[in-house]
C-alpha positions as CSV (number, residue, x, y, z in Angstrom):
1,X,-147.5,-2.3,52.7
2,X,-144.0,-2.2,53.3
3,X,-141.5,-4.7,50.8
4,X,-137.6,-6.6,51.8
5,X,-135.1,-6.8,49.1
6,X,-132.5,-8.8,50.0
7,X,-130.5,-9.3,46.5
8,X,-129.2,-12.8,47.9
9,X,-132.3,-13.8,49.1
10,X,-134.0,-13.1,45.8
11,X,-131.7,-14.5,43.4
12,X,-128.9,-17.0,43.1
13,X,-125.6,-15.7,42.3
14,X,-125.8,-17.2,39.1
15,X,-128.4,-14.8,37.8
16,X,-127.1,-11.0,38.7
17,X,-128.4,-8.2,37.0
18,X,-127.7,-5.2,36.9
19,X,-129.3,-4.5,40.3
20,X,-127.5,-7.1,41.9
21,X,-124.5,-5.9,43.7
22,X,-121.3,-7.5,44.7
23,X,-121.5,-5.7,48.1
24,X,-125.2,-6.9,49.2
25,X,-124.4,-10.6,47.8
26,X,-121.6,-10.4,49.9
27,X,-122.9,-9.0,53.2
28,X,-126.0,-11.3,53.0
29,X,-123.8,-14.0,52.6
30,X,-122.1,-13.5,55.8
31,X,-125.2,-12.7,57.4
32,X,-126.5,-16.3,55.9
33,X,-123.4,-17.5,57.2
34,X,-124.0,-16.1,60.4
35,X,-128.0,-16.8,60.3
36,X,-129.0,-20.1,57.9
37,X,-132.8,-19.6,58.5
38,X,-132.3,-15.9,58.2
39,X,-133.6,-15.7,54.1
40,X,-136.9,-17.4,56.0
41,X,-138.1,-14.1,56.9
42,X,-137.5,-11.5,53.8
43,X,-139.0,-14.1,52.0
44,X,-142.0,-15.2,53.2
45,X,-142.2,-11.1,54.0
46,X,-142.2,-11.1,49.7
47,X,-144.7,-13.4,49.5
48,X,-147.1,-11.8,52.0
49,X,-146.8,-8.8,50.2
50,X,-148.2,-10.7,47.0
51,X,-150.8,-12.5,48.2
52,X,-151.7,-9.0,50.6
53,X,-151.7,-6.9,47.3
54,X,-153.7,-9.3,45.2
55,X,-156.2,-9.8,47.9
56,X,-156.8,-6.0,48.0
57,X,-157.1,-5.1,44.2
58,X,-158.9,-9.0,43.2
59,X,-161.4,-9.0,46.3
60,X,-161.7,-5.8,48.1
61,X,-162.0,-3.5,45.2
62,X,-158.8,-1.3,46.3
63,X,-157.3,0.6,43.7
64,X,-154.5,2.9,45.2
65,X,-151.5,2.6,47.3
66,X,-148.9,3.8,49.4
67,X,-145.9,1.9,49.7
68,X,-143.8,3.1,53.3
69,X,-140.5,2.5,53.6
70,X,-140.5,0.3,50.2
71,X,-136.3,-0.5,50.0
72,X,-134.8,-0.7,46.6
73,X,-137.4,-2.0,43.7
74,X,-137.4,-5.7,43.4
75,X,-139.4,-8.0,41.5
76,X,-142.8,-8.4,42.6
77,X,-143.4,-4.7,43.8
78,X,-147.0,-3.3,44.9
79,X,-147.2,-1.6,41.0
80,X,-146.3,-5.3,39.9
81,X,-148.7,-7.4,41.7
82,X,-151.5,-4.7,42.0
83,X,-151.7,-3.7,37.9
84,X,-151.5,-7.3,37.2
85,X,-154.8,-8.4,38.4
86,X,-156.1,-4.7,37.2
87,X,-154.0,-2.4,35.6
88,X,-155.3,0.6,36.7
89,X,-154.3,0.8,39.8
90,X,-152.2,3.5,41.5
91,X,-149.4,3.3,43.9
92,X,-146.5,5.9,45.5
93,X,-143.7,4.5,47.0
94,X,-142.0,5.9,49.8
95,X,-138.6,6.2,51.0
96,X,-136.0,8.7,52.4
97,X,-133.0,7.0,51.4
98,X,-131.4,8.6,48.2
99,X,-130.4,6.0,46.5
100,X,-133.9,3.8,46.8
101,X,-135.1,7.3,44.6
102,X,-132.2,7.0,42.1
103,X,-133.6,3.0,41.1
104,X,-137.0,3.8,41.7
105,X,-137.0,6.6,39.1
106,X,-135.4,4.3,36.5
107,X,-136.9,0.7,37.4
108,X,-140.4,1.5,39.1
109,X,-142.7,1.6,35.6
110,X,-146.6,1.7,34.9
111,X,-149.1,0.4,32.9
112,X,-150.4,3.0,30.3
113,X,-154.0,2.6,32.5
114,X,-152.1,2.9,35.5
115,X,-149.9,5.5,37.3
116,X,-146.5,4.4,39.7
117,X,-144.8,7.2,41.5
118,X,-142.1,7.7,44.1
119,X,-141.9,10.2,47.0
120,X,-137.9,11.0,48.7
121,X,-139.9,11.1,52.4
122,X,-140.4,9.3,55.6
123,X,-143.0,9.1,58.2
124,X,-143.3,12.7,60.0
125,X,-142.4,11.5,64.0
126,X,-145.6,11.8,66.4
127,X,-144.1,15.0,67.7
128,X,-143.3,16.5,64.4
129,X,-146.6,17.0,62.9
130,X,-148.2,20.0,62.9
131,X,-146.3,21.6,66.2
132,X,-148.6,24.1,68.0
133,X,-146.0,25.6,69.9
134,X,-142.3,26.7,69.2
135,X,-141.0,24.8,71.9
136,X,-138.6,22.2,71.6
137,X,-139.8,18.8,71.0
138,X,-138.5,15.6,71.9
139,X,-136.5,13.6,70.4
140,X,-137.3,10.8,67.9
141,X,-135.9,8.1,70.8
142,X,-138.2,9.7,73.4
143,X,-141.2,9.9,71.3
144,X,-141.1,6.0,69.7
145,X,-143.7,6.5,67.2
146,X,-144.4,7.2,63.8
147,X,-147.7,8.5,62.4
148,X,-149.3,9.1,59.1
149,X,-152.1,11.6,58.4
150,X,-153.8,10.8,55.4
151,X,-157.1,12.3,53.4
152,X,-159.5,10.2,51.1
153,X,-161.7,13.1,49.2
């Protein structure tokens, strides 16, 4: 399940916090500016994420996640919704971008029942995983595609 933050998007100016930076309010603003029905998208890409998560743990019985590509925490994370309706449930995040890691390791929290971690990694390109030769491979622009092993015991 992949997340948006977009700190204007999420809050009004009036509200701030201490996650809310000047910079982001002011670079969605021009892009608002630029785009009016652009918050639309983010949004609605929130609420899917909700109603996605709470459909999994409430009616499908699903009890562990990974969150790809999960952006700075926000409110309403796949922990959030997820350990909410049971709080049990597991999830990673995952993201390669530094500062995502530095938030995440102070905002993304647990329920005692529960577990929440966060990995510093991307998906390993198509070409990249598990190489049977030393050749050179191509490049992630040739290749296009992204994959994900993954192994339920």
């Amino acid at each position: 399940m992949n997340g948006c933050s977009l700190s204007s998007t999420n809050r009004t100016r009036s509200e701030g916090g201490k996650n809310h930076f000047a910079a982001d309010r002011e670079a969605a603003d021009k892009w608002i500016a630029a785009v009016p029905s652009g918050p639309v998208g983010p949004r609605e890409n929130r609420a899917f994420l909700g109603r996605a998560v709470k459909f999994l743990v409430a009616e499908a019985g699903i009890r562990q996640f990974l969150d790809i590509g999960t952006g700075l925490p926000t409110t309403g994370n796949v922990h959030d919704v997820a350990q909410a309706v049971n709080p049990a449930c597991r999830v990673v995040y995952a993201d390669n971008d530094p500062l995502v890691l530095a938030h995440a390791r102070a905002l993304l929290t647990s329920t005692p029942e529960g577990s929440t971690a966060y990995i510093h990694a991307d998906l390993v390109i198509a070409s990249e995983w598990r190489p049977e030769s030393a050749q050179p491979r191509p490049t992630p622009q040739e290749v296009n595609g992204y994959t994900g092993v993954a192994r339920k015991p």
